[in-house]
Every structure is written in C-alpha cells, then in structure tokens.
NUVEXMI-269486 format. One record per residue: residue in three letters; x, y, z of N, C-alpha, C in turn. Coordinates in steps of 0.001 Angstrom, whole numbers, plus 500000, padded with zeros to 6 digits. Layout:
AlaXYZXYZXYZ;...
This chain:
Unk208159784491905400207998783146904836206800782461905487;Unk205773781826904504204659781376905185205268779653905781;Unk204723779972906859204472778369907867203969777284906954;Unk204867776222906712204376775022905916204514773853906833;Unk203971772515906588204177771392907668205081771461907796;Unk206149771208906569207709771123906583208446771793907984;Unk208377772762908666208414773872909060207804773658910734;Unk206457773551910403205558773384911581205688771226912147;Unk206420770728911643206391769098911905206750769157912969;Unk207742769710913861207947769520915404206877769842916403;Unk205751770576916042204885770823916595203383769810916605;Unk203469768940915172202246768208915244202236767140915923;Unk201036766736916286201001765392917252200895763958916217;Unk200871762961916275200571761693916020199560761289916502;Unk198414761033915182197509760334915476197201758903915713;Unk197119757950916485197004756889916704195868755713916547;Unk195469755392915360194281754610915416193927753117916188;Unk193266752826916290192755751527916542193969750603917461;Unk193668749003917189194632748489917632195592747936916362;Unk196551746689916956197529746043915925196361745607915337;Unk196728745920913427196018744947912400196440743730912238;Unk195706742432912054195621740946912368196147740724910023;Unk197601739952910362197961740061909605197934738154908723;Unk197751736992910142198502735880909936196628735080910375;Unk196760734557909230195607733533909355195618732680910704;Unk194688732413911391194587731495912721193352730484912725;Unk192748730335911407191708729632911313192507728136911051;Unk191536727076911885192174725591912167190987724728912013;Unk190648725210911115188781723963910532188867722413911262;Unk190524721353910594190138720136910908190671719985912725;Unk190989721252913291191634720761914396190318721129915490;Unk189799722173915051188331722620915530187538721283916000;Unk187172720600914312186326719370914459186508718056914974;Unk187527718311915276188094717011916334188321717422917332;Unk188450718968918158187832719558919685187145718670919757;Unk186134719555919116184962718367919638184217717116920013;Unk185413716479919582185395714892919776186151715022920989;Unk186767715775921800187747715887922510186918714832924016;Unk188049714189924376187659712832925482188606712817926614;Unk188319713411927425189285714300928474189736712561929438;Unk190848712461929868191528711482930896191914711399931799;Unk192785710645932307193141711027933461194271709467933843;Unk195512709950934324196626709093934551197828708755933380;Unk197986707499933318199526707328932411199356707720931342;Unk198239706562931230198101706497929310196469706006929508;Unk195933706030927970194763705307927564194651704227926975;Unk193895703329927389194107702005926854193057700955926740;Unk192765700665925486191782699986925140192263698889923858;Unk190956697685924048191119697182922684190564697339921425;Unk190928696591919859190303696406919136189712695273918654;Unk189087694698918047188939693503917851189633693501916059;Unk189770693087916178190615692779914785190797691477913881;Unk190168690008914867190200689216913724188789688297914658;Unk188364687548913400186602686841913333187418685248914211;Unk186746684498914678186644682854915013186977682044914186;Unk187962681628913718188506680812912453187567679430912426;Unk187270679182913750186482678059913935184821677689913555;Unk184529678561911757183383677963911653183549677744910166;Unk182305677075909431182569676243908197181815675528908024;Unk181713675140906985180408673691906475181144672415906396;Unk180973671234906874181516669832906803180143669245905804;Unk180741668104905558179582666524905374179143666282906014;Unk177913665361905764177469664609907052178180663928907772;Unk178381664061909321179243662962909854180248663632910156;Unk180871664862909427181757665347909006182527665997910226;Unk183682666148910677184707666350911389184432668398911921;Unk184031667956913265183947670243913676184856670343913167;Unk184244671986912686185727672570912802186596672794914127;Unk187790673259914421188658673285914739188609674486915729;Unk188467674864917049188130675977917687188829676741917306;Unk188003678183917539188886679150916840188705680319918173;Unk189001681623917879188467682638918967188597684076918692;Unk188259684613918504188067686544918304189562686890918533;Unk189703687617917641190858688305917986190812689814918270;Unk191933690008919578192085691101919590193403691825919964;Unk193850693016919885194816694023919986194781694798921031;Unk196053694908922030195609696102923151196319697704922317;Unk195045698206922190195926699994921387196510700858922707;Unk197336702009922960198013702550923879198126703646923553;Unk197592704698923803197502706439923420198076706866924853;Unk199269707662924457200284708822925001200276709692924983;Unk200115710570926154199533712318925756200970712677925424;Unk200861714053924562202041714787924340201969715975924839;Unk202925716608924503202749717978925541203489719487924475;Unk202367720103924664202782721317924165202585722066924949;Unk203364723724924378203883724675925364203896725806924210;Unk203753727563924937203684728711924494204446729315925556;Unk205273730144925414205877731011926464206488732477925469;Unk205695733008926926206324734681926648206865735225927714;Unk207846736519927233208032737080928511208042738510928336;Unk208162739097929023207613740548929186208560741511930189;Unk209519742836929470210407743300930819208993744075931728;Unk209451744480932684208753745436933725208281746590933144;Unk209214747589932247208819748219931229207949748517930001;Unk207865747038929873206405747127928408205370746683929452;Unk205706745638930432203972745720931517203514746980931695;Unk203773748079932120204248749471932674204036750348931701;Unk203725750160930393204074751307929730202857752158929037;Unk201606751658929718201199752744929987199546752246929118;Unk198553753191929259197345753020927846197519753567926683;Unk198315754417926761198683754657925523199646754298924571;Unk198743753060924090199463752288923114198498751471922015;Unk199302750726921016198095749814919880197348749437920842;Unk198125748401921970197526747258922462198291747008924042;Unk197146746675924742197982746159926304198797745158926086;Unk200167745664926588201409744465925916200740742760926589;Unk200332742684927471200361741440928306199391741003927780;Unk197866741296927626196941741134926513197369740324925551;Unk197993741355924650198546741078923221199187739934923132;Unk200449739602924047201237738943924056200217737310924376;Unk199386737624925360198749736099925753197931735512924680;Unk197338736376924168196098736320922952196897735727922061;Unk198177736399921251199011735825920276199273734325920623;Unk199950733996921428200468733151921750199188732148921955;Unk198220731910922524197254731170922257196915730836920795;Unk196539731731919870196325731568918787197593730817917504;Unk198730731211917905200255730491917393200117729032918271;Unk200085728958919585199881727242919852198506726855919328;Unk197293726894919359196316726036918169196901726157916826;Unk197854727165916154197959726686914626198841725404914627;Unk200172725569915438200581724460915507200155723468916049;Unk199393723512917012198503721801916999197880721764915888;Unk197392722542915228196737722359914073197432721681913242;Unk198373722369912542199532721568911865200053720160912071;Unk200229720063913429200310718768914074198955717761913638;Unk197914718067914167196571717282913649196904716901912123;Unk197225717327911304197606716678909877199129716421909743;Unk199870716309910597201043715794910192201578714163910404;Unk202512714148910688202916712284910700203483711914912219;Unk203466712275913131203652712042914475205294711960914707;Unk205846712571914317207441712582914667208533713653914200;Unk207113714647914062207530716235913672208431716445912117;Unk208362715999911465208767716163910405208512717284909759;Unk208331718487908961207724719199908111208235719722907246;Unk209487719098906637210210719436905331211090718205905171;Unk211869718118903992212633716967903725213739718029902131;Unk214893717564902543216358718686902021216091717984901119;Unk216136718879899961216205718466898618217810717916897541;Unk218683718483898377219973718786898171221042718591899274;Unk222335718245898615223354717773899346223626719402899600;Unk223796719602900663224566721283901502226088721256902051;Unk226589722138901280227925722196902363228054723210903426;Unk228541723749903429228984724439904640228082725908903867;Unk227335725946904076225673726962903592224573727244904338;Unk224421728573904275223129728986905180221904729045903979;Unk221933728237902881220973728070901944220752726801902368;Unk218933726162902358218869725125902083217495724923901114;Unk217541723664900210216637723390899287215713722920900220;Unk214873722787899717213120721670900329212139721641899515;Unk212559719516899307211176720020897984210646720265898099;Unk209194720539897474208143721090897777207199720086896573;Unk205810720227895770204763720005895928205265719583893896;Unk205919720191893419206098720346892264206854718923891832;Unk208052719071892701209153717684892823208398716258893182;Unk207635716164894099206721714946894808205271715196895343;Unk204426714560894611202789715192895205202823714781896753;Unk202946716252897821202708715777898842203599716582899804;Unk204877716861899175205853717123899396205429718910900069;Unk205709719301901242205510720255901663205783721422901283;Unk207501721239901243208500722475900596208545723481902106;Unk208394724843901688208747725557903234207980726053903677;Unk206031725563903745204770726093903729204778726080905153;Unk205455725170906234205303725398907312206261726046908290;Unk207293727129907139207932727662908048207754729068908024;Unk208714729856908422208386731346908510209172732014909469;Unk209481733329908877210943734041909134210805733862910963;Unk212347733808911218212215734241912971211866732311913381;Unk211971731930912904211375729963913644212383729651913723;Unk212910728581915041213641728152914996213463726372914605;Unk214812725759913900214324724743913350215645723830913941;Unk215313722517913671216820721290913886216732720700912159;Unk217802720190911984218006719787911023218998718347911544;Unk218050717020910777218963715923911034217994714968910448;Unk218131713795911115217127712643910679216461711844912017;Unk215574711180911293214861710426912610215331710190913239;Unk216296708949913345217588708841914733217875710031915444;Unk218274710836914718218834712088915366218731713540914693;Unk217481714001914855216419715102914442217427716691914536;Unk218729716791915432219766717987914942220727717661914934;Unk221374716451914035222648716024913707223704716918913280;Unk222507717701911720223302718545911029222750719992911254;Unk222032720126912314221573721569912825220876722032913449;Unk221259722555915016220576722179916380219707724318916365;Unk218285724058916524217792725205916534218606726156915348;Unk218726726108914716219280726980913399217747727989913241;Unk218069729510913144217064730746913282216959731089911841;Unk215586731219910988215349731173910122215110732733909538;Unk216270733295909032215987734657908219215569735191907343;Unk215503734399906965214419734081905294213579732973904754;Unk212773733255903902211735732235903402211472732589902098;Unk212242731633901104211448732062899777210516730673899383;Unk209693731036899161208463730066898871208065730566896695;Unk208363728872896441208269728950895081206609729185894788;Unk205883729749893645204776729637893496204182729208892190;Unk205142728729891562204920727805890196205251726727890156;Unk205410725681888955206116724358888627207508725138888041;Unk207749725743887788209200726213887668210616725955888142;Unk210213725563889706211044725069890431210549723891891097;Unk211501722889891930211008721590892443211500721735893604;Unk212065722852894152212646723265895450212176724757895750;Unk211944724899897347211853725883898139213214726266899125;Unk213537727651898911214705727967899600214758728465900966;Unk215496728251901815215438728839903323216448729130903684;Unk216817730405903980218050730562904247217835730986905973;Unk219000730676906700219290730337908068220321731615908594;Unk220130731705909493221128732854910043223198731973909889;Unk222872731082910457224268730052910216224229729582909355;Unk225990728841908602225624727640908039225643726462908721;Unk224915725542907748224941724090908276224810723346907113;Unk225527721974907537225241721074906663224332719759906395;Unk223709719691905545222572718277905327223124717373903919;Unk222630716419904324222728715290903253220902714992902353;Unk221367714956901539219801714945900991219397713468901222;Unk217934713496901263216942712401901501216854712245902393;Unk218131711652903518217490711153905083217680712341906314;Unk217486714016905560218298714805906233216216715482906225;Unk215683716380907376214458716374907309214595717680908209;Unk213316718781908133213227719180908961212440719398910173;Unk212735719887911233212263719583912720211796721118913715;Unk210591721394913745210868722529914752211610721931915847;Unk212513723271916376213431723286917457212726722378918358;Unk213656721435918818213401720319920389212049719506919595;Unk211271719366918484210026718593918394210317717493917675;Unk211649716950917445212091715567916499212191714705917061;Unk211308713408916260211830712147917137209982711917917363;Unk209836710453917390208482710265917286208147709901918601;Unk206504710681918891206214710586919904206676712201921038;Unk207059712678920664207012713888920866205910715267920770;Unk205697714979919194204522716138918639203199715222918652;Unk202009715546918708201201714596918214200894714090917348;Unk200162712570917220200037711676916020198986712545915361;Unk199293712247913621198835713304912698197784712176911840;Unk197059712881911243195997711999910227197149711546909277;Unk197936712650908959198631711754907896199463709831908413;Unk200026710094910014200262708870910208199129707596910743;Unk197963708575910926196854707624911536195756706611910399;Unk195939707515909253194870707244908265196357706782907060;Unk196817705401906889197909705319906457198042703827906343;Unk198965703194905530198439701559905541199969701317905210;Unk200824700395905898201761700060906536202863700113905008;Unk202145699287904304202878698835902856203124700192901600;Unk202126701230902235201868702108900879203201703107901326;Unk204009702969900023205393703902900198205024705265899690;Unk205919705983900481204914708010900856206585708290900006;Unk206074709992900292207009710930899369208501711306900164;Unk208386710354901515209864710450902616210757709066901859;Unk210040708557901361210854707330900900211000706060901743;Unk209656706030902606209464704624903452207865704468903632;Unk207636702932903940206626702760903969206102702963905559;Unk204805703640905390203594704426906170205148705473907162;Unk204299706603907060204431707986907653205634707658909137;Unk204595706793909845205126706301911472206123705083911866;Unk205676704554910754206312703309910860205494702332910868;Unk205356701102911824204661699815911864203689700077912733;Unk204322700793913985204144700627915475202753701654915299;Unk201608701613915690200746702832915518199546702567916882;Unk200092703490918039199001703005919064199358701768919320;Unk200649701431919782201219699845919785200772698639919205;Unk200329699149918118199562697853917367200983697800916028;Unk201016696797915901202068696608914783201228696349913269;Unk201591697336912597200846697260911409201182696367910602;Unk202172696344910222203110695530909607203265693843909756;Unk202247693507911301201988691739911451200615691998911380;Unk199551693096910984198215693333911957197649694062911018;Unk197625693575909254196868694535908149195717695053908572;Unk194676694583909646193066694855910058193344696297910325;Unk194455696825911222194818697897911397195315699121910770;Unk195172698769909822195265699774908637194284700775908325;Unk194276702078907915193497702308908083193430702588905714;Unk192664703157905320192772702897903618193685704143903289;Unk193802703893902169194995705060901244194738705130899808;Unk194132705413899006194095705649897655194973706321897114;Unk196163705456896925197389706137895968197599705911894976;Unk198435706510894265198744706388892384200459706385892405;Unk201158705520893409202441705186893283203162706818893197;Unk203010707935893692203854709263893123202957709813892219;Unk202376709361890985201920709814890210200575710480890127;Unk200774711728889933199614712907890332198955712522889066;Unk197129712018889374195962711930888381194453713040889082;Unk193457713254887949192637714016888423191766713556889008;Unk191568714443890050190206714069890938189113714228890808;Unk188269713482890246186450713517890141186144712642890779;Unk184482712860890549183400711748891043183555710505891281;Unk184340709851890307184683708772890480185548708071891947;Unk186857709076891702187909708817892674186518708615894201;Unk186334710401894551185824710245895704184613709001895488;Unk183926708763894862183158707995895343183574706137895573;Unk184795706044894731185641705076895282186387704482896678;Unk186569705911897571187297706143898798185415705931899536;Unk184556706514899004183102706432900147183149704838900146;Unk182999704325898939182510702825898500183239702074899180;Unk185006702159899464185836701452900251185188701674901538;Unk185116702667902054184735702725903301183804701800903610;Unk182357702119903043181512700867903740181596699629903246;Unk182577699241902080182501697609902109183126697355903340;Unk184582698168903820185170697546905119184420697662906540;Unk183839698373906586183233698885907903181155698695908243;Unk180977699136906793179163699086906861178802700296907355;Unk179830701101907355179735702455907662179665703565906872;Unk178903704909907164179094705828906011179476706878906051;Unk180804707677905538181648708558905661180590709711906040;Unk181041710372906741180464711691906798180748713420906498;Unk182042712958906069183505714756906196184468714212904515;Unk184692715215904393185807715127903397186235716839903980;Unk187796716499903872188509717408904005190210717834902869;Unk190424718675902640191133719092902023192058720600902000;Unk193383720116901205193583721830900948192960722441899711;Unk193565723508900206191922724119898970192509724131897856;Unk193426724029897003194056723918895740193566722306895437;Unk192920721156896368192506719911895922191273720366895582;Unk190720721036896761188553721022896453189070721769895748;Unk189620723134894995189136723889893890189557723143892686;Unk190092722565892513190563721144891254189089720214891404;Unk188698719953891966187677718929892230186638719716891884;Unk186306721157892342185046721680891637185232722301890039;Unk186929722031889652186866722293888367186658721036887371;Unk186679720111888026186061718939887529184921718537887199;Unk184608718954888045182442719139888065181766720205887191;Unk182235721355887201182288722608887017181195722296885434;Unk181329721493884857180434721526883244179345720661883755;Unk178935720193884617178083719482885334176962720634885690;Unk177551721583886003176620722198886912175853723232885834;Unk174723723332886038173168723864885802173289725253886009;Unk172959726230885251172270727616885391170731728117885270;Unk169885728474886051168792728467885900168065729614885872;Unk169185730428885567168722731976885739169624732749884813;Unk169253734000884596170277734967883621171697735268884437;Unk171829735268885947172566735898886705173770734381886680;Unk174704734976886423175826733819886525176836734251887337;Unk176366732753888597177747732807889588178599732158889466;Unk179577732845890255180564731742890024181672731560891550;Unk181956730677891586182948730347892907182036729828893547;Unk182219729261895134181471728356895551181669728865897391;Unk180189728638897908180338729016899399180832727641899943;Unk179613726471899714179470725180900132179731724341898955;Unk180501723146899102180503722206898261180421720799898841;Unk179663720003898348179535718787898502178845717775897564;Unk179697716444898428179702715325897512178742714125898113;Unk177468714109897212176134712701897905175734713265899038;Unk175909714714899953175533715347900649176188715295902232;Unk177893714826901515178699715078902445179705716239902254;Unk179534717156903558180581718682903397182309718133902907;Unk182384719437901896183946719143901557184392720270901887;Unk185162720054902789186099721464903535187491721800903182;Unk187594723204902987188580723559902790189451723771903895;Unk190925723156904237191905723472905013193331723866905032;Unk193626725187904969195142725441904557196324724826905000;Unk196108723989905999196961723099906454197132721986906069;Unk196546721466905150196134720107905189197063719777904235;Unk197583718328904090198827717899903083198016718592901197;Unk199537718842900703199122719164899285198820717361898601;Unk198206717799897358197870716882896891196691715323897623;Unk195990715745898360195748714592899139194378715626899207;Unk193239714267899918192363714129900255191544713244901478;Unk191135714004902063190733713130903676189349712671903851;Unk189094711577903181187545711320903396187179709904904930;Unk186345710930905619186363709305906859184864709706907408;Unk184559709311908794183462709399909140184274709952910680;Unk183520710869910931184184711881912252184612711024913579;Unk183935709869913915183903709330915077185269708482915200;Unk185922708265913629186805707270913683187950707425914250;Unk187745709050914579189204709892915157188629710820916776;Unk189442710345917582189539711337918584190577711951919400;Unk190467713084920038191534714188920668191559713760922175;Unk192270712731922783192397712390923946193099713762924831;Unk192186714057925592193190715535926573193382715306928291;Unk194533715079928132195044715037930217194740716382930140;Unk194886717510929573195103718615930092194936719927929211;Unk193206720198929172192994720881928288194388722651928574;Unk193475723605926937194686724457927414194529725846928398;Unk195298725486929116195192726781930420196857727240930195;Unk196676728602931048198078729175931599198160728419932909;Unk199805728245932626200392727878934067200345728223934904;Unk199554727516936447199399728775937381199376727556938727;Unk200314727164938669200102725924940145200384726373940772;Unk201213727600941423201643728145942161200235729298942475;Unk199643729526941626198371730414941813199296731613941239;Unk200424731980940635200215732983939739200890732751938098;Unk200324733269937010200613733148935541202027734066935701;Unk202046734897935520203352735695935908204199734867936326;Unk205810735148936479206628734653937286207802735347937597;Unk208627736231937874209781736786937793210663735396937464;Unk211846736371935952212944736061935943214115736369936541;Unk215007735174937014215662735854938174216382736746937742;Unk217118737438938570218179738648938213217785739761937083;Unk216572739564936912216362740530935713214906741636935929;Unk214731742491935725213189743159935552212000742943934663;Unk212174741277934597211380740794933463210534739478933876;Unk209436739309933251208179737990933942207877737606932633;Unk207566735981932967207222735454931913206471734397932406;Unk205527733820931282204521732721931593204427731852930464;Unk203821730419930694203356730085929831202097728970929726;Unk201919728799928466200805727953928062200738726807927529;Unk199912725746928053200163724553927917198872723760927672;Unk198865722532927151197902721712926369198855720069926465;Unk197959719214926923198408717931926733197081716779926260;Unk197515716558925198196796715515924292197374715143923294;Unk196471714235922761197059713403921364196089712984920877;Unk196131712889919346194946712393918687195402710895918429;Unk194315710203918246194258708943918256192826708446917384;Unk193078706808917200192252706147916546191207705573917633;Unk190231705664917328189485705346918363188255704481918235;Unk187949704051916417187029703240916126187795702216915264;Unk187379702062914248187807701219913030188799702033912210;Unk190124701704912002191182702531911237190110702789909280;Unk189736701812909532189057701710908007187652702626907662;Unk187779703296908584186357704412908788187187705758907839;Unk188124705468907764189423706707907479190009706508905843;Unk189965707286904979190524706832903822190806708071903206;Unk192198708100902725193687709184902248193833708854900862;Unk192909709951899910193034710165898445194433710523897856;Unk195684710296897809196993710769897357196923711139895754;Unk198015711725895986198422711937894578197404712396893304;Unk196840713532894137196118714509893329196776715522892284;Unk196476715577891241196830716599890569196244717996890752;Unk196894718632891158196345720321891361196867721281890355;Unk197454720829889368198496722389888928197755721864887571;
C-alpha cells in the first residue's frame, strides 16, 4: 500500500507563519487630534475663568441725561477633574516561560493589546456624554438574558450595541444607580442589526437580568455615574434646553465644568437639531453651523468631524456638483472638504450627527500621561498564592472646554439611510 498523508500525518511537522493577524480596528482620528492639544497639570483640579457677560452699564441718554447705572463684566469660575483610566493584564509563569516558539511573545502581545484597547476606549469616551452611558434598553425585560437596545433606526443618534462586544463586561441600571438591574453582567453575544428593519439591537448576557425600559441604560462594568469616565463632545458641545434621544435635556445635565448651564445660556456651547427628526445634510446645513459659529465668537471653524455613514451622505449630496474633466471616471473620495475645511471620517463618532468647531475650543487636560505602573520600580507584580504576575496601565485626564463653548457646534439629526 502506497504512503499517503493520511497515513504519513503523525510524522509531518507544522508550519508556523508570521505573527497574530490584527483583526479589530484601533484607529482613534478625533482622540489623536485632541492629544495634541494635550495640557499636562499638576495637583487637585484645574481652574480657571470665563467671562461670560458684557458691563450692563453703558447706553445713550439726553442731554443732561441721567449715567447709566454701573454695571461690571461678568464672570464664571470653570473646574476640570481628572478621571482615571486603567488596563490590566495578567500572565501565569507558564505563558511568560513558554518559550520563542510561538505567534507572539505572550508579555509583548499582551502589553501592546492592552494599550491599544485603553486608547479605543478613551476614544469612545472623547465622543461620549461624561457619565458612561453607551446604550439605552429598548424594552421592558423579565427575568432574560436577552436584551433590546435601540439603536440608530428607532432614534437618530441612538447607539444600539456598536459599543459593545462579545466577552465585555457591562452594569445595567440608571443614573442614580448605574447596576440596579445588573452588576458586571458578561456579554456572550452580540447581534448587531444592519438595516431599518429593526429599531432594536440584541445582546444576550451569560445571566438573566432585569431592566425597565427608558430610564434603564447601559454602563461598562464599575464606569456609571457621572464624572467617572471622561467628559465627551457629545456632553461638552451641547446646549442645556435642546432635548437628546435619552429623553432629557443636554447629555450631562446643567452642571458642565461647574458652570450651571441652565442659569448661564453664554455657556452653551451650539446644537443644530431637527427635534428627533432625521433631514438631509448639504451645503446649506454645514454652512449654517460655520455661519453660527462666527456670528457668536468672530471666529472661524477649522475641523468637521463625523461618522462616516454622515460624510458619505454629505458627499452624496454634492456628488452632481462635482466636475469631470477627463475620460477616466473616479469615484469615492480620499479627502473631502467644505470652504477648505477637512471633513473627517470617525467610526466612533455619534450616528447621525455632525461635529463642526475650531480645534482650540477643546482641550485634553493630563495629571498623568499613559505609562505602566511602576512606583515600586517594577511593571510586573506577583499574584499572591499563585504562579501568576500581572500589571497595569494607566492614564489620567479629562477633556474639557477651554475657550468659548460657542467655537463648538453639533449638527443632529442627520439622515443617513
């Protein structure tokens, strides 16, 4: 009988290529461009003012006619709070140990990952609403390891389960109390809708638990409760009165950088909404959000940012506008821009919405850029009683307002579908 692999398989070796293939996007465009604004500190907090209202005390009289009435500048003390994030891994003695022959040096691998998973979630954070929110239950739950979450179809804006993903652990509750109805619940599934077909995204949980719909939200594990995660464009660039897709007015509340929005309109920063109702985005819109900008400020936007299902709606808007000047017809787009300001695409960025401001109006206050833990002088650490070390990684900052809130202006209620 001739020798076939079948036959000869106990004898062949395994070939081993390369390293682990890179499967999970880690690109963070708007969290990048506000690095760079990054304004390093030092102590409690940061604290500065704004000026926020003119000298009431001037005016034209008659001759003869009675001064006006002294008046005096007004101003606001703002208060930025670092927050604190964290990455931790651990590692038995055995995978440190186990040798070069492998994809990848486990400890390597493990640090590299984990760096790149804490910037997405600051990333995420940089566009969110400052009190960790990133889903909202669509549905009353009983005793079920199913849960609904609208998503984008049901309310322009509305997340659905874009920021979760199998293996996360999550809380389930409400602002008061962020795991009322479900403390770290481990996420085994993710079905993510990809039409208007449905107005809910499903997640099913290793347990059941129960939620009440509307004031029932979800929370990565331990990050609920405001003032915890960092303040997000969505709560920074936001105007006190304009009611959002949670069902209250502005993202944060009143309180923003201890300025009370809600007695203190100057502090607002703009919002171009359509009440819920998703309309199309052209020339017009954006150049409405530029035009607001410098009547309030005298300033001129410089960034527009977006998710890319908004800019590719926006260049299908334009799209009969544009000129061919040659036989060769392209199509799709490297760069796009509007009066010769960049419009960026960001997969993070809220659906339906649009971020037009001028870069300076926002900055990344950091006590503590990100390093591994090492005060003791080593990253490593033994766990006790066990043959296993672990470390971790840490970052403390918060983004904040740092010029004129009105440098900042939030296109809502885009139609994309």
């Amino acid at each position: 009988m001739a020798q076939t692999l079948s036959t000869y398989d106990a004898l062949l070796k395994e070939f081993y290529e390369g390293t682990a293939r890179e499967t999970l996007n880690n690109d963070v465009p708007l969290f990048k461009e506000l690095d760079e604004s990054d304004r390093a500190w030092s102590g409690r907090r940061v604290i500065f003012p704004f000026h926020t209202a003119r000298n009431s005390g001037i005016g034209a009289r008659a001759e003869n006619g009675t001064l006006p009435t002294a008046g005096n500048q007004g101003t606001l003390q703002s208060v930025i709070s670092s927050t604190y994030n964290y990455a931790r891994i651990q590692l038995t003695g055995q995978v440190l140990h186990s040798g070069p022959n492998v994809f990848a040096e486990a400890l390597g691998f493990e640090m590299e990952g984990a760096m790149n998973d804490l910037k997405v979630d600051c990333a995420r954070q940089t566009w969110g609403m400052g009190d960790g929110r990133i889903a909202q239950v669509g549905a009353d739950g009983a005793a079920s390891s199913q849960i609904s979450l609208y998503n984008r179809f049901a309310e322009p804006g509305q997340p659905g389960a874009r920021y979760l993903s199998v293996g996360q652990s999550i809380d389930l509750g409400s602002l008061a109390d962020p795991d009322q109805d479900g403390a770290s619940e481990s996420i085994s599934l993710v079905s993510i809708s990809q039409d208007a077909g449905t107005t809910v995204d499903t997640v099913t949980t290793v347990a059941a638990n129960t939620t009440s719909q509307c004031d029932t939200f979800v929370f990565n594990a331990g990050a609920g409760g405001a003032g915890v995660e960092m303040m997000g464009v969505q709560a920074l660039v936001d105007v006190y009165t304009q009611a959002n897709m949670w069902g209250s007015n502005a993202f944060y509340g009143s309180a923003v950088q201890g300025i009370n929005r809600a007695a203190n309109p100057s502090f607002d920063a703009l919002v171009l909404g359509n009440g819920g109702v998703k309309r199309v985005l052209d020339g017009i819109l954006i150049q409405t959000a530029l035009d607001r900008i410098h009547e309030e400020t005298g300033h001129e936007a410089d960034l527009i940012m977006g998710h890319h299902t908004v800019v590719r709606k926006f260049l299908d808007s334009v799209s009969s506008d544009r000129r061919y000047g040659s036989p060769v017809f392209d199509a799709g787009f490297d760069k796009l821009s509007y009066n010769g300001i960049p419009i960026r695409r960001d997969r993070l960025a809220p659906y339906n919405s649009l971020l037009v401001m001028k870069k300076e109006a926002l900055k990344m206050y950091t006590l503590q850029d990100l390093e591994w833990a090492a005060d003791d002088g080593n990253i490593l650490k033994p766990v006790a009683d066990t043959d296993a070390y672990n470390a971790y990684l840490r970052i403390y900052r918060n983004l904040g307002l740092d010029k004129n809130p009105k440098l900042a202006c939030m296109i809502r209620d885009i139609d994309t579908d």
